[in-house]
N, C-alpha and C positions, 0 to 999 in steps of 0.2 A: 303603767306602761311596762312591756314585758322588755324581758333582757331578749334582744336578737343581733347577730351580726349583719354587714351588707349583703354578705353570699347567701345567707340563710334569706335574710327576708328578698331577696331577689328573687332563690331559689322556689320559695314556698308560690311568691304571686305567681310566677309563670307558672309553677303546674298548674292552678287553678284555671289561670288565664288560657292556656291550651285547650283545656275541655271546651271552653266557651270559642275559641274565631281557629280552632282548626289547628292540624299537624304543619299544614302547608304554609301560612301567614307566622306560626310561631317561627319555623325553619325559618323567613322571608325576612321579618323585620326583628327578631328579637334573640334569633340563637346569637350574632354575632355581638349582643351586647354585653358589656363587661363590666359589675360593681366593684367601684371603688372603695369607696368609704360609707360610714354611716356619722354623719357628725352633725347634733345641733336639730335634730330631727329632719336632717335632708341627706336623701340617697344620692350619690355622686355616682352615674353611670357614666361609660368610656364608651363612644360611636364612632363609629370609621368615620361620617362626615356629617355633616350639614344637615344631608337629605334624609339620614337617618333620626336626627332630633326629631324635624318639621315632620318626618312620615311619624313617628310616636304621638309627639303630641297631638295631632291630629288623629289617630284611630284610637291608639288606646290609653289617653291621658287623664281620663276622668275615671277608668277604670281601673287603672293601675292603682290609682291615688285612695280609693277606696279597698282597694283586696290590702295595701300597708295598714290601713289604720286595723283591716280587721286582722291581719299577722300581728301589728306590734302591738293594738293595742291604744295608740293614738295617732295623730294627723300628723301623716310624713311628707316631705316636700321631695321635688326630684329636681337635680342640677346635671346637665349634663359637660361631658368634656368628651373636645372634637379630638380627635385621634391627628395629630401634627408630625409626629419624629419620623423628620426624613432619614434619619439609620437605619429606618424598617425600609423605607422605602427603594433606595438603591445602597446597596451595600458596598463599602468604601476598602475592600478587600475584592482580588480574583474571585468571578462564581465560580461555582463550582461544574465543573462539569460532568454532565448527563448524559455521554456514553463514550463507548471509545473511539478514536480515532478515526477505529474503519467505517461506523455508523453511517446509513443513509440522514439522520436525524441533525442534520448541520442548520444554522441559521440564517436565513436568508439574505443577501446583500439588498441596501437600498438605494434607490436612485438617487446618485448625487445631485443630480439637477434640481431634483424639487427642495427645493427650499424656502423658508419664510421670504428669503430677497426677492427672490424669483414668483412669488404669488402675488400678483397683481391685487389691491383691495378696492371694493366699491361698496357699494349700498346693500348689494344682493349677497355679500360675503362677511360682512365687516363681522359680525356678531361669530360666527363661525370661525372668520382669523382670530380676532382677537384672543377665545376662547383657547383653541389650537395651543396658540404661543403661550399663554398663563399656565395648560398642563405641561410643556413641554420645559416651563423656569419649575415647577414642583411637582412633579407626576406623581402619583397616587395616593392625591389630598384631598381636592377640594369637590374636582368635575369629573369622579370616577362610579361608574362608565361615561363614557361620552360618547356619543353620535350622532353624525352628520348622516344626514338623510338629502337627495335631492335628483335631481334628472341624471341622464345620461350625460358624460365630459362636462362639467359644470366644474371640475377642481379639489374633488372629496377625498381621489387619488391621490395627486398634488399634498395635499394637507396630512394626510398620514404620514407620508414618506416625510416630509419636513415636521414634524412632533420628534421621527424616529431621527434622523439625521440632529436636529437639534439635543434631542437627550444624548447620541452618543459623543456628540461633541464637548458638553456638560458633564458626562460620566463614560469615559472612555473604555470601563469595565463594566456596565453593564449590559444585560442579558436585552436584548431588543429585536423584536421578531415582525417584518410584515408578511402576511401571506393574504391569499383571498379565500374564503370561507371552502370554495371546490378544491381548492389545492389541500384543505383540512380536511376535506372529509374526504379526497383518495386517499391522503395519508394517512386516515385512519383505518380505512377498509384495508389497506394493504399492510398495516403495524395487524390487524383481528389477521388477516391471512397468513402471516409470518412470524405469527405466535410474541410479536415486540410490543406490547401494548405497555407496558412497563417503561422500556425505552421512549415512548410513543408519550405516555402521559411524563414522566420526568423531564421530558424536554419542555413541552408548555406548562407545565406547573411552578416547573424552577425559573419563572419567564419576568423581569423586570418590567417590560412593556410591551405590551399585543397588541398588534396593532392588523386586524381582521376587514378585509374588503368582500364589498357584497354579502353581507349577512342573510337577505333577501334568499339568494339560492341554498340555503343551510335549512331555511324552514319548510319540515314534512319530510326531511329525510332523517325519520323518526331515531334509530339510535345516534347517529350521528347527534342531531342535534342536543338529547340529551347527554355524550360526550362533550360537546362542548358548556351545555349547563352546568356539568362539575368541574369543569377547568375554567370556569370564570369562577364558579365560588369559591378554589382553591387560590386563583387569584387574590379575587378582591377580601377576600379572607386574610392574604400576606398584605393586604396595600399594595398592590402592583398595580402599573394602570392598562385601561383597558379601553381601546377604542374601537367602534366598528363604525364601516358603512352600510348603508342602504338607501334603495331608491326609495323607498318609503317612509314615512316617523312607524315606530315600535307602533302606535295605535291600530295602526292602519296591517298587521302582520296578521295573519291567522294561523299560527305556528300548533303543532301537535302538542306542544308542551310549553300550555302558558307562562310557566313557571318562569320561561328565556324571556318573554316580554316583559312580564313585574320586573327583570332584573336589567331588563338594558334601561327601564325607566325610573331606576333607581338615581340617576346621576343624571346630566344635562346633555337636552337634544337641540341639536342648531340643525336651522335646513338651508341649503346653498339656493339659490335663485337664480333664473337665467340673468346673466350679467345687463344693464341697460347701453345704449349708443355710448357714454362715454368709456362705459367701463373694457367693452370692446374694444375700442379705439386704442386705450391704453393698453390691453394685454397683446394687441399686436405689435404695439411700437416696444414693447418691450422682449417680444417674440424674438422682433427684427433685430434690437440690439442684442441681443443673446447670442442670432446666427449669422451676425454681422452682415446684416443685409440691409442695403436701405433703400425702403418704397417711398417714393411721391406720396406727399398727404392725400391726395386725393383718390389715391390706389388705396390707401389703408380706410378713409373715411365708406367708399363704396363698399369694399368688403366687410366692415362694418357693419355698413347699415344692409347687409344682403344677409347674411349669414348669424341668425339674432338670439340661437335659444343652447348652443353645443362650444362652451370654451378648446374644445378637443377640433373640432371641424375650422374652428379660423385659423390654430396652431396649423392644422395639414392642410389650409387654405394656401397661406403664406410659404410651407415648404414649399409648394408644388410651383408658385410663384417664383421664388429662388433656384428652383429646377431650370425652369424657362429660362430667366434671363441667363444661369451659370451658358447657358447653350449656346443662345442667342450672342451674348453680349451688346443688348441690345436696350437701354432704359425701358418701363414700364409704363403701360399708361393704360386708363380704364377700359380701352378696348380691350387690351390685350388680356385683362384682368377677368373680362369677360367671358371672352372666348375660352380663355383656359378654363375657366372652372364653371362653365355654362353648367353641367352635370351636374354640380353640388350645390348652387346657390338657391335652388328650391328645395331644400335638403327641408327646412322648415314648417312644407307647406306638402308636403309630400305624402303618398300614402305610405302607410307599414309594410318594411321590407320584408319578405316571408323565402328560410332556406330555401323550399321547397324552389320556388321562382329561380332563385342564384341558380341552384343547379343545370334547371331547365334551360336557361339562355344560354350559361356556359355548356353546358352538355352538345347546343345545338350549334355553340361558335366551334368547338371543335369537333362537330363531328360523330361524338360518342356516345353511348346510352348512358339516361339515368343512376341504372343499375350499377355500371360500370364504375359511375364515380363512388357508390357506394360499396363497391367488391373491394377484393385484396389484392388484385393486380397491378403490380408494380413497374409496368414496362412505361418507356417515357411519355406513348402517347396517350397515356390515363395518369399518369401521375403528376403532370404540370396540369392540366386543366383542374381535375383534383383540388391542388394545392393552391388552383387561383380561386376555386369555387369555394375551400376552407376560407382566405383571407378574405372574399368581400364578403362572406358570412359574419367574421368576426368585425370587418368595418362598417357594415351597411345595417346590420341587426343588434339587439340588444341582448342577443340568446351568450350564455358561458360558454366559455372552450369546449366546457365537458357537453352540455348540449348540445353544441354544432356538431362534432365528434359522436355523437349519438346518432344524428341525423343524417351521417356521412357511413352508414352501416355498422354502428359502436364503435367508433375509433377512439383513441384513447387523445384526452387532452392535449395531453405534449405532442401527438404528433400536428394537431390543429393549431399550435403555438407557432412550433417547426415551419409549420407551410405560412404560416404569416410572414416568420421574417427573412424566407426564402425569397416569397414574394417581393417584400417590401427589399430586399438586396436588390434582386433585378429592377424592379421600380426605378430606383436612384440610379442604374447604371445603364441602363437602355433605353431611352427617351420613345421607341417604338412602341414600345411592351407598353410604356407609360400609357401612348394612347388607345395602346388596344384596353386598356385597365379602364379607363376614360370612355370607351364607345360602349363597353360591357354596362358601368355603372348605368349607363343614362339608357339602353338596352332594358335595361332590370326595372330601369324606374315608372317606363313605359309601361313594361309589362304588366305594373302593379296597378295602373290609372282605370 
């Protein structure tokens, strides 16, 4: 048997092992591993998790075990150790901070509301909450990466915000970021324009937990997304955790740079399912107790059973519900349930909404050309239609800010955000507007039939 150490006989197999399954698989499953010891004729490697063992012994464990005996000489056994110390993983001191004071590069705030109390659990979620909560008691151990893939308002939103709200509760000083995958790549295209790419990558590299929505619109916009493949390897390289959504499982992605798929399927993917009759039932009554509203079971059972595949569309069922009565003062009852949201309750069965249509019907409620809502003219009688044609693009479609915004003659995100919750201010305060908003939607819906 030859004298070798752990680092050398590790060292030696991988070069070998390189020539043989490639530069890119070596990078993938074996640059991030680390020899411990050599004792007893077994190599004791160090793996970030779980899915790093099973993915080895699985591709290259019979062939590892053969390039040791011809390094040492004789039959080496391999033992692995899961990388566990939570002192890597959130650090028990001030982070550090990643730029100065005046920096655009600040950390997102998250919505308090969403929380583990506040997510309703059923059949079509359970595996996904449960998962949720176990990163958010030891984040970037067990189930890193993770993601939730699933429909449109199904609760994948909901579930990040409550990981991130839950870890800063647990660790009051760490680093915890949610953004959506388009809010990452303006901000990267405008960090490459303003020469901050520095500032740009220290703030997500130095990041305790990312927590990234819609991943889906990230892929094919080729540097970008290779930008973010080196800020998850800088990541999950620290043990930091990392979650994203998409409407789709990583299988289903045809990204420019496979390289992001092998890596979001690295760790564990849960997919949300449209919730069933009872799970509806509950996330309304729990809706109501939240906004202190109380419906008739029979009000909640009807909306329910109407409104079957969009956790998001019974929440704004129920608002619009609580509009009414605040007005009225008047109890509720399934007609009225009816009538009000006659417009939405085929939301299910409906054809696909297309900008193109929003514009056309609003264009033609008030008056004005196409073009118009697409130009730069700011005067009031183009700029409310505009900004109603922005809002039911972002309610009635599944296209990004940054998309609708494109389609609105290149407008920039924020200002299709802008006009959402200008909208929805008047919404809540003008019970008129409300139904003109109301004749528009079911106007649109027509037009798509």
């Amino acid at each position: 048997m030859k004298t070798v150490t752990a680092a050398e006989l590790w060292k030696q197999a991988l070069e070998r092992l390189r020539s043989e399954v490639g530069e890119e698989d070596t990078e993938l499953w074996l640059r991030p591993v680390q020899p411990l010891s050599l004792e007893n004729g077994v190599l004791t490697l160090r793996v970030p998790n779980k899915f790093f063992s099973d993915g080895i012994k699985e591709r290259y464990l019979k062939r590892l075990l053969s390039l040791f005996r011809e390094v040492a000489g004789s039959e080496i056994g391999i033992d692995f150790r899961i990388e566990r110390d939570l002192t890597r993983v959130l650090p028990p001191s001030d982070p550090v901070p990643v730029a100065s004071p005046q920096s655009d590069f600040a950390l997102s705030d998250l919505n308090p509301r969403y929380t583990f109390e506040g997510f309703v659990i059923g059949e079509s979620n359970r595996l996904a909450r449960a998962t949720a909560e176990s990163i958010a008691k030891s984040p970037g151990t067990q189930y890193n990466p993770y993601v939730i893939y699933g429909g449109v308002g199904l609760g994948k939103t909901h579930l990040m915000h409550a990981i991130g709200n839950a870890i800063r509760r647990q660790h009051p000083k760490a680093r915890v970021l949610y953004t959506t995958s388009e809010q990452f790549v303006n901000e990267y295209i405008g960090a490459v324009q303003n020469n901050a790419l520095d500032a740009f990558r220290a703030k997500y590299r130095s990041l305790d937990c990312l927590l990234i929505d819609d991943i889906q619109f990230m892929i094919g916009k080729e540097r970008s997304e290779q930008e973010f493949f080196h800020t998850f390897n800088a990541l999950f390289d620290s043990r930091k955790q990392i979650v994203v959504s998409s409407d789709r499982s990583p299988k289903e992605m045809s990204p420019l740079e496979q390289r992001l798929v092998s890596r979001l399927e690295w760790g564990f993917v849960a997919d949300i399912k449209p919730p069933d009759l009872e799970t509806r039932i509950a996330i309304l009554r729990k809706k109501a107790e939240l906004e202190g509203f109380s419906v008739p079971d029979d009000v909640v059972l009807f909306v329910a059973s109407s409104i079957k595949s969009n956790v998001r569309a019974l929440e704004g069922s129920l608002i619009r519900l609580k509009a009414f009565q605040s007005m009225t003062g008047a109890p509720l009852s399934v007609d009225d349930a009816r009538d009000i949201l006659k417009d939405t309750l085929s939301l299910d069965d409906a054809s696909p909404v297309r900008v193109e249509t929003i514009q056309r019907v609003v264009a033609l409620k008030y008056s004005v050309d196409v073009k118009d809502l697409k130009g730069q003219q700011r005067t009031a009688s183009i700029a409310l239609p505009r900004q109603v044609a922005m809002y039911l693009s972002c309610v009635m479609t599944d296209q990004s800010s940054t998309d609708i915004g494109r389609a609105f003659g290149g407008k920039d995100h924020s200002t299709v955000l802008h006009a959402r919750k200008k909208i929805e201010k008047k919404i809540e305060e003008d019970p008129f507007f409300l139904e003109l908003i109301n004749r528009l939607q079911a106007d649109i819906k027509a037009a798509e039939r």
